[in-house]
C-alpha angles and dihedrals in degrees: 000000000000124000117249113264111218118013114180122254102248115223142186117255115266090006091148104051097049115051090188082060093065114194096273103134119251123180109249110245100172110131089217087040111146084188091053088045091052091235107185124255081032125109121277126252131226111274143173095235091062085063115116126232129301093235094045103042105120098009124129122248093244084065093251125119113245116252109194104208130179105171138035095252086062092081105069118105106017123140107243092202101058108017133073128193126237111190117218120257094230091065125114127225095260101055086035093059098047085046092058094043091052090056095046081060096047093042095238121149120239114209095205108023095157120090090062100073114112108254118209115226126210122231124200118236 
């Protein structure tokens, strides 16, 4: 199976005429509603049919299955061929380089390996 290539981007009624409203999606309820007809030229409502496959539901893009690892000894085990590593957000700089060392050497492929490269300050004379 492929994954869809375009789904619409949901939106609440009238999100862009009330700023207090935000785009969070809510299920029109008005008696008089055009967006709960399904009036044409109006915005579309959540519906089963949008859903995306069984066997893709929760997969990558890039075709792998999220790992969420937060530390190095996460990453036993793991199958290189169908899984794909996400660090933690919580994680420091330290723990975050030996984890992705430790992939390079596994050969396990992190999906957002930035954010754990030394930066140089500066400092003023």
């Amino acid at each position: 199976m492929t994954r869809k290539k375009r789904t619409p981007k949901f939106r609440r009624q009238e999100w862009f005429r009330f700023a207090k409203l935000g785009e969070k999606w809510r299920k029109p309820r008005g008696s008089d509603s055009k967006m709960r007809l399904g009036v044409s030229g109006k915005p579309t409502i959540v519906s089963i049919g949008y859903r995306s496959p069984k066997n893709i539901r929760g997969v990558h893009p890039s075709g792998f299955v999220e790992v969420l690892v937060h530390a190095p000894r996460d990453l036993d085990g793991l199958d290189t061929s169908k899984q794909a590593v996400r660090i933690g957000s919580s994680v420091g700089g330290r723990k975050r380089e030996q984890i992705l060392a430790k992939a390079k050497e596994l050969g396990i492929r992190v999906l957002n390996p930035r954010g754990g490269e030394k930066r140089e300050v500066e400092h003023a004379a």
